[in-house]
C-alpha positions as CSV (number, residue, x, y, z in Angstrom):
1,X,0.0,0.0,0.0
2,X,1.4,3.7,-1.2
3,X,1.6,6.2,1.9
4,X,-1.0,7.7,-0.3
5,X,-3.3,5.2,0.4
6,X,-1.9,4.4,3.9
7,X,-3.2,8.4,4.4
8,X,-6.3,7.9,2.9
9,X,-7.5,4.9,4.8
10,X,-6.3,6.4,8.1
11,X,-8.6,9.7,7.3
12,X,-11.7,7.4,6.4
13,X,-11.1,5.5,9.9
14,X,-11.4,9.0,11.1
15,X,-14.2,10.1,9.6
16,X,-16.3,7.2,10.2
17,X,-15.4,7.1,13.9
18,X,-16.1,10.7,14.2
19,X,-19.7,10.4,12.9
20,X,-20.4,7.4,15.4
21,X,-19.2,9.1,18.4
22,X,-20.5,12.4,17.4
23,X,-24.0,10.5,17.6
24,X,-23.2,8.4,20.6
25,X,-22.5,11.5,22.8
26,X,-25.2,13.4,21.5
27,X,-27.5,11.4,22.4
28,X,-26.1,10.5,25.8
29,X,-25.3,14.2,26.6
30,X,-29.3,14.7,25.8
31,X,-30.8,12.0,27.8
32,X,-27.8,11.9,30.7
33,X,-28.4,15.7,31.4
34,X,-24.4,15.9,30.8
35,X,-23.3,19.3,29.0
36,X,-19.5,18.1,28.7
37,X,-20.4,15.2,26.9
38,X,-23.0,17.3,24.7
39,X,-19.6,19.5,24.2
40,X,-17.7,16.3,23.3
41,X,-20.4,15.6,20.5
42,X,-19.7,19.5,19.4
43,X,-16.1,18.6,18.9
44,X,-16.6,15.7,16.9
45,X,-19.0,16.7,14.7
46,X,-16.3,19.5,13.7
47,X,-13.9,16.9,13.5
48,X,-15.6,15.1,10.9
49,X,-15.3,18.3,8.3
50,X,-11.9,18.3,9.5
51,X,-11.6,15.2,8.3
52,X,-13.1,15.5,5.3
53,X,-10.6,18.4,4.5
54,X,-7.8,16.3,5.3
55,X,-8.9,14.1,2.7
56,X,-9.1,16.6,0.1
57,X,-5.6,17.8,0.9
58,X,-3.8,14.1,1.0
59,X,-5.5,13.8,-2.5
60,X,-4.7,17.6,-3.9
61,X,-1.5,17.6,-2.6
62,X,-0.5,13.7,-4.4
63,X,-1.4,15.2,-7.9
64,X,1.4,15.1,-10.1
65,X,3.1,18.3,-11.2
66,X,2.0,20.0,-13.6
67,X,3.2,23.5,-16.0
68,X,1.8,25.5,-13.4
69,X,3.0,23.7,-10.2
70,X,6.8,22.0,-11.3
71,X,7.0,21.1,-7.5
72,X,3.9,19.1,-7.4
73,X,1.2,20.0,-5.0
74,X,2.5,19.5,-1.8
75,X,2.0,22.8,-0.5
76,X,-1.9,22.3,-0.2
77,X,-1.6,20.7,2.9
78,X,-0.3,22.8,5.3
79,X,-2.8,24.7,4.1
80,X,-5.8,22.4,4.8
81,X,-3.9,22.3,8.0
82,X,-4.8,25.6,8.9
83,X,-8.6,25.4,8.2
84,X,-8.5,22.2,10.2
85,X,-6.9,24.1,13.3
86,X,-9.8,26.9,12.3
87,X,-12.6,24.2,12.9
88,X,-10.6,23.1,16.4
89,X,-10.7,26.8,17.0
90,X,-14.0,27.3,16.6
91,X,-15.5,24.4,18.0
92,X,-13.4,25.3,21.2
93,X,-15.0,28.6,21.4
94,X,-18.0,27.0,21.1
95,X,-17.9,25.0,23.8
96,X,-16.2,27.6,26.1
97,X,-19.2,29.8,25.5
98,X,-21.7,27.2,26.0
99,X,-19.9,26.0,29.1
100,X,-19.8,29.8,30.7
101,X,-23.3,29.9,29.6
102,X,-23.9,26.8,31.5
103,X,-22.3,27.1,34.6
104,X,-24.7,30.4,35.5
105,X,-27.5,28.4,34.7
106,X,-29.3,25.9,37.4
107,X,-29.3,22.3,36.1
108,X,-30.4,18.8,37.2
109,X,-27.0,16.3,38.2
110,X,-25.9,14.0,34.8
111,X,-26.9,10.4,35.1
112,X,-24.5,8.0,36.3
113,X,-24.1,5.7,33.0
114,X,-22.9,8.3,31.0
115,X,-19.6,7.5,33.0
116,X,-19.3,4.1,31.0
117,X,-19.8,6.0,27.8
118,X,-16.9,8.2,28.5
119,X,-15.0,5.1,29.4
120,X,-15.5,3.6,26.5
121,X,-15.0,6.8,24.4
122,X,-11.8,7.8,26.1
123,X,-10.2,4.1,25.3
124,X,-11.5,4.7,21.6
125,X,-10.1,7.5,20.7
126,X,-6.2,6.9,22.5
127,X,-6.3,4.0,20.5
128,X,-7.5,6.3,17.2
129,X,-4.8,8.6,18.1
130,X,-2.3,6.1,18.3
131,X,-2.9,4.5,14.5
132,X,-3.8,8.0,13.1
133,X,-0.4,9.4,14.5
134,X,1.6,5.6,13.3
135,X,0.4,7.0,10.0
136,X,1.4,10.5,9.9
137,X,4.6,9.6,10.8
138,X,5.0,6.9,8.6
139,X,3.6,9.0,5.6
140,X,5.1,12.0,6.9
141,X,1.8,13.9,6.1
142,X,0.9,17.3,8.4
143,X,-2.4,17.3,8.2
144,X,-2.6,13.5,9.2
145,X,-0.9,14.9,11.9
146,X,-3.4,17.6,12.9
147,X,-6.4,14.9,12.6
148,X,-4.2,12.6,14.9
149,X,-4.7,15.3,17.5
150,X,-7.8,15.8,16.9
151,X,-8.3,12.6,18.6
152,X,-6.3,13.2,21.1
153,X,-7.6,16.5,21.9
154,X,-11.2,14.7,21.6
155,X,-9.7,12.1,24.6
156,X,-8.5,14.7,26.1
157,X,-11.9,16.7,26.6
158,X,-13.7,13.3,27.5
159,X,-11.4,12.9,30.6
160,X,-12.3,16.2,31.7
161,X,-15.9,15.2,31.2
162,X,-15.6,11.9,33.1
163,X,-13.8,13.8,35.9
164,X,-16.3,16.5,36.3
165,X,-19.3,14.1,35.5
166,X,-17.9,12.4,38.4
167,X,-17.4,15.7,41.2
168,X,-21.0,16.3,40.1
169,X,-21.9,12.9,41.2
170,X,-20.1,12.3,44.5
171,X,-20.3,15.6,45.9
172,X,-23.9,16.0,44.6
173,X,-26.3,19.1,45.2
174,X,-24.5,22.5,44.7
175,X,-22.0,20.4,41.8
176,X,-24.6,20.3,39.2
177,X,-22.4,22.7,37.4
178,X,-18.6,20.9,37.7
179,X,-18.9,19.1,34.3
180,X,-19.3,22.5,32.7
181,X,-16.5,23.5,34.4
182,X,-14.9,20.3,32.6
183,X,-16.2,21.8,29.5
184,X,-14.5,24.5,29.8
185,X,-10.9,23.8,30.7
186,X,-11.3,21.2,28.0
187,X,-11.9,24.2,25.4
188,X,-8.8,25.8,27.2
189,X,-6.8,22.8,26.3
190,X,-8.6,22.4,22.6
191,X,-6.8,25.8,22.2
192,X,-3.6,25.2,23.2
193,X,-3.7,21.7,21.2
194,X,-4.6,24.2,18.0
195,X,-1.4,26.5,18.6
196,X,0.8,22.7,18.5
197,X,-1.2,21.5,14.9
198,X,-0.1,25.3,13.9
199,X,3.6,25.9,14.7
200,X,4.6,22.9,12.2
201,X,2.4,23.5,9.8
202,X,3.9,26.9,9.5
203,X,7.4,25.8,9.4
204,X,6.8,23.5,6.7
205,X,4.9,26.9,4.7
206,X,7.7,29.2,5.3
207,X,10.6,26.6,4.7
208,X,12.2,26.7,8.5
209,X,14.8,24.4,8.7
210,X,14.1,21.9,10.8
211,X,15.2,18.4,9.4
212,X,18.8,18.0,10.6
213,X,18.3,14.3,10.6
214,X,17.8,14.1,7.0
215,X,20.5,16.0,6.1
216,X,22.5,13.3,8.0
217,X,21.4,10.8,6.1
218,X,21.5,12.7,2.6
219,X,25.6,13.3,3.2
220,X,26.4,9.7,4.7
221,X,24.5,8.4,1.3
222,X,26.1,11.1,-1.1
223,X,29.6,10.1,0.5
224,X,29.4,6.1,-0.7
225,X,28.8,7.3,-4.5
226,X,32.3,6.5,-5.9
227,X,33.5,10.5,-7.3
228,X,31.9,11.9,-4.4
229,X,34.7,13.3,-2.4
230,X,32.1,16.0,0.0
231,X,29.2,17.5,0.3
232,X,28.5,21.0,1.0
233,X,25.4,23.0,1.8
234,X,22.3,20.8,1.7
235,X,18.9,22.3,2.3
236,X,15.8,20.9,2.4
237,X,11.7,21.8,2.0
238,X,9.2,19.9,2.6
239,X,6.4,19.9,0.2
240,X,3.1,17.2,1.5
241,X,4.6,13.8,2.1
242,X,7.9,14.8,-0.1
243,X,11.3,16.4,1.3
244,X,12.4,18.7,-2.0
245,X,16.2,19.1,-1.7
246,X,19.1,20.8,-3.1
247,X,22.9,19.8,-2.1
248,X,26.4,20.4,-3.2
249,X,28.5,18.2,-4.0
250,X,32.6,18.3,-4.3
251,X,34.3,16.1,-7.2
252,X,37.8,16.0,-8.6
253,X,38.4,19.5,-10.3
254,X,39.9,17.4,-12.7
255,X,37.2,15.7,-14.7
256,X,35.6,16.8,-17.4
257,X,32.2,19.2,-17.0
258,X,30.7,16.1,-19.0
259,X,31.5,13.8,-16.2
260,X,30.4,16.1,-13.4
261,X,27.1,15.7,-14.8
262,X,27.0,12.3,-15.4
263,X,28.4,12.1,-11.3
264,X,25.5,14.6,-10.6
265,X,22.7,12.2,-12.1
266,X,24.4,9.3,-10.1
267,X,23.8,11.0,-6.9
268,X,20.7,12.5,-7.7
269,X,19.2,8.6,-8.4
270,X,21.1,6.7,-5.5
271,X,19.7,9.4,-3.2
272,X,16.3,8.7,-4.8
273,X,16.4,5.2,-4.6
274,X,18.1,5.3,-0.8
275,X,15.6,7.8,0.5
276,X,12.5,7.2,-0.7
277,X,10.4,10.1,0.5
278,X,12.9,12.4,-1.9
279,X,11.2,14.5,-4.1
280,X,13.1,16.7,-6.6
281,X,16.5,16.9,-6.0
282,X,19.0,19.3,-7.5
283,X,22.8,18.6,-7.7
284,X,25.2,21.3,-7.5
285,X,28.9,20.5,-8.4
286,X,31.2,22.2,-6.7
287,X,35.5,21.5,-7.7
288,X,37.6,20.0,-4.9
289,X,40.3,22.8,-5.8
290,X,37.8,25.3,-3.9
């Protein structure tokens, strides 16, 4: 299976999980009287657009290039990135408002079974963050990432849930309102969890450096290709699941500018072939004399 595909199955899993929960805390936020879990639903409803964004990005950004885009299409998704930290946004200030709202309003305790729902919903969605996040790493896609923590972020707000679910409970009358409170700080975290989707997301937009340990690799490669004596600069983007890069490269000053060239197409297909999440790569030659 392509890490295309790999990407693609992991955002269906997400999507289709999404939509059950979404109804299963709905629904028990409604009848169990529980505002956090009625929050939880709120966040994975939004997660399911998200999800459905991240598809569209994994797809957009595989196209081949094109005339217009010699790079490929990689770019789109740090973007769908963004919009999917906009939904987390937005569905955390939803639920913040809600839970303030909440809190100054008198309400009846939640019901006690909504507790095994959360248990069951907090083990789901670890274990969905888990094989999400396997796959963004193995794809090395950002907005897989992002929907990883969307899961997490979901877990996340369903502990807070189960813990004020369960003040509310114990301590009883004059608590009715702790599992807004858990609302709330959940939102608080939601936001917070948005800011860590962001940062890398950005990076990879504005070509930080930040892949020292593919450099590594790129020079120990270049280094067995028989004529390479050194490498030189080496810099790298990152463009979807591809790393572009460009490198120097020192040969003997000696050879002819015909065999440079025909060293520079060595390295460019051993690198290829030894690192296959290489996308374009461009070989400057640079004389050992220098």
């Amino acid at each position: 299976m392509s890490k295309e595909q790999q990407a693609i199955s992991a955002t269906y899993f997400s999507i289709i999980g999404n939509t059950c929960l979404a109804l299963i805390k709905g629904l028990a936020g409604f009848f169990g009287n529980s505002y956090a879990l009625i929050a939880d639903a709120i966040e994975s409803t939004t997660d399911i657009f998200s999800s459905f964004l991240v598809l569209f990005g994994i797809k957009y950004s595989n196209r081949p290039a094109d005339e217009n885009h010699p790079y490929g299409h990689g770019r789109a998704e740090p973007l769908i990135t963004f919009l999917v930290v906009g939904f987390l946004m937005t569905s955390a200030t939803i639920i913040a408002y809600e839970s303030i709202m909440n809190i100054q309003t008198p309400h009846d305790l939640p019901k006690s079974w909504t507790l095994i729902i959360l248990g069951a919903i907090i083990i789901w969605k670890e274990y969905s963050f888990q094989l999400v996040m396997k796959r963004s790493i193995e794809t090395n896609s950002t907005s897989l990432k992002a929907d990883a923590w969307h899961h997490r972020s979901d877990a996340i707000t369903s502990v807070a849930a189960f813990v004020g679910i369960t003040i509310a409970l114990v301590l009883g009358k004059g608590y009715e309102s702790a599992d807004d409170w858990a609302a709330l700080f959940a939102s608080c975290f939601i936001f917070y969890n948005s800011y860590l989707i962001f940062r890398p997301a950005l990076g990879e937009i504005m070509d930080e450096h930040l892949y020292d340990d593919i450099i590594e690799h790129i020079r120990e490669v270049a280094l067995k290709v028989d004529g390479i004596i050194d490498t030189e600069k080496c810099f790298i983007r990152k463009s979807g699941m591809k790393y572009h890069v460009d490198l120097h490269a020192v040969v003997n000053a000696e050879i002819s500018v015909k065999a440079g060239h025909r060293l520079a197409h060595i390295l460019k297909d051993t690198l290829r072939k030894e690192i296959p999440e290489l996308g374009h790569v461009l070989i400057h030659i640079e004389p050992d004399d220098e």
